[in-house]
C-alpha positions, 0 to 999 in steps of 0.5 A: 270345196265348201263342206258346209254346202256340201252337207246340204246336198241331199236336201236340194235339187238346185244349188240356187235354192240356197244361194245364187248369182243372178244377171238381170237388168234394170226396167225403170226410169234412166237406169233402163237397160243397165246389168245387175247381179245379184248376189245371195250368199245363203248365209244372211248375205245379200248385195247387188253389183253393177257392171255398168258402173264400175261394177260396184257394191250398191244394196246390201243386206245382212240378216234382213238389215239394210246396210248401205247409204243411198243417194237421192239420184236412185240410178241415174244415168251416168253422167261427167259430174260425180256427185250427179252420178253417184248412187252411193251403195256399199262400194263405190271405185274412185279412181283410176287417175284421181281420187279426191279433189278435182285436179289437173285434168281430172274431175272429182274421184276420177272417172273409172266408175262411169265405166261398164265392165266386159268380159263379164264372168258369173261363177256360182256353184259349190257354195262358191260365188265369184263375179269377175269383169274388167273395166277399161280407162284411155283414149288416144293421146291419153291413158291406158289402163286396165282394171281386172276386179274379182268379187268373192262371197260364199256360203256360210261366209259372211264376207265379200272379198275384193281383188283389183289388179290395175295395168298400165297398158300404154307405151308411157308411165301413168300415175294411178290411184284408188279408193273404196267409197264404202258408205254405210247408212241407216239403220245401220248407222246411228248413235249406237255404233261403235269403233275397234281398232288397234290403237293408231293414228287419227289425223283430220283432213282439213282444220275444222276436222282436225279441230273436232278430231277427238270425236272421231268415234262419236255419231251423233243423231242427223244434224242440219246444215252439217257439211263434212268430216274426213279423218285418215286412220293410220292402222297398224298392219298384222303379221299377215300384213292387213290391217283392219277396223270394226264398226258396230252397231250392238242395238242391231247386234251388227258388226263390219269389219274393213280389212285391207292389204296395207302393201298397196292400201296404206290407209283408210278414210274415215267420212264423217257426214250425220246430216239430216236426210243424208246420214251416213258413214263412209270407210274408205281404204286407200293410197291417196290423200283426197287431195288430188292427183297432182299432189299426190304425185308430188308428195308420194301418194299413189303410185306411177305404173311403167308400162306393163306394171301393174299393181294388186289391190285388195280388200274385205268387208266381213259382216258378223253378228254380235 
């Protein structure tokens, strides 16, 4: 039971004045005919998620701010290359086979995030808000594999919770491999942030990032012709076994925090891009190495599901006021 909203009760005649989960669908442009929710959490929360794209995070707002990055190609339709695909957001699903670099078979971040969701379920009642949906990878000859995603919010909660349980339903071991794209944008993200974190480990994805590695924490003000950084941050685990990091912008009197269940999620990426009319920030929990699953499977990233093995991701994002 939420008690908080449960001390509203004699103020309101439906619970959706306060907060809500609404299925409605999009009627413009190439994105005509596909599902939204959306999500208000009655606290100052507010985002979107789209069932027909991998039932991702896309808007955000927190008290009135936008918090997530956009691409230019607004809600395309879905389409083989990821990057004509993507609609950035707060959450992106990379994976299910592939994360990172096209390898093998597999394209760029793989291909579960251009699929649409069944068993579609919106539960919104007490306070409480709870979107579940299951998204399917396979083809004969191929894969089978299933991702059951739980997305959580409530009132007077100003966090979203994410749970991913990822079966192998096929009669052969399959590898598998995830990332959360989390992209962050202005005004959220600016020259004003700032990072906390236990202390740890940063180290840089290629030479010109292990170059500039000491200014992993510094963004600077949009810069042209600048391509990309990507960090991994190896963050201590606590007792509860999560480990988490902050990003905070004390001009906007806003902190994230990204926390992560180390079990199945040993790591985050840190993607560094303050480009001039594409500025942004993404912090990506992960098992992968952005490599690709070729090697990620050789030099022990990810994971090889059996058949009927299945494996439990899970991550939060908690927004705060500071």
């Amino acid at each position: 039971m939420n008690q908080k909203f449960e001390e509203l009760r004699a103020y309101i005649a439906t619970e959706s004045q306060i907060c809500y989960a609404r299925l409605a669908s999009l009627e413009e442009g190439s994105a005509r005919g596909q599902r939204v929710i959306d999500v208000n959490n009655g606290s100052g929360l507010s985002f979107t998620v789209t069932p027909d794209r991998g039932m991702n995070l896309v808007e955000c707002h927190f008290n009135g701010i936008p918090i997530a990055y956009r691409t230019a190609n607004h809600r395309n339709v879905a389409a083989d290359h990821f990057l004509r695909n993507w609609t950035g957001g707060l959450m992106t699903t990379c994976g299910l086979r592939n994360v990172g670099t096209p390898s093998g078979t597999q394209p760029l971040h793989g291909e579960i995030s251009r699929e649409a969701a069944e068993q579609l379920c919106i539960d919104s009642k007490g306070g409480e808000i709870k979107i579940s949906g299951t998204l399917y990878e396979g083809a004969i000859f191929d894969c089978n594999l299933t991702l059951e995603r739980t997305i959580e919010t409530a009132y007077g909660c100003n966090e979203i919770g994410i749970t991913d349980i990822v079966t192998n339903r096929g009669e052969k071991a399959e590898f598998t491999e995830i990332l959360y794209h989390c992209n962050l944008g202005y005004p959220f993200i600016s020259e004003d942030i700032q990072f906390a974190a236990k202390e740890h480990e940063v180290i840089g994805r290629d030479d010109a990032a292990k170059a500039d590695v000491a200014n992993w924490a510094k963004y600077p003000a949009p810069l042209a012709d600048f391509a990309e950084y990507c960090y991994r941050h190896n963050i201590p685990a606590g007792a509860d076994g999560w480990a988490e990091i902050t990003v905070q912008n004390p001009v906007l009197g806003i902190a994230l925090t990204f926390s992560y269940d180390t079990a199945t999620l040993p790591c985050l990426m840190e993607w560094k891009k303050p480009s001039k009319n594409a500025y942004l920030l993404g912090m990506e929990p992960t098992n992968s190495s952005l490599a690709g699953c070729e090697f990620d499977r050789a030099n022990g990233h990810g994971k090889m599901l059996e058949p009927g093995e299945s494996i439990v991701y899970r991550m939060k994002i908690k927004f705060n006021k500071i």
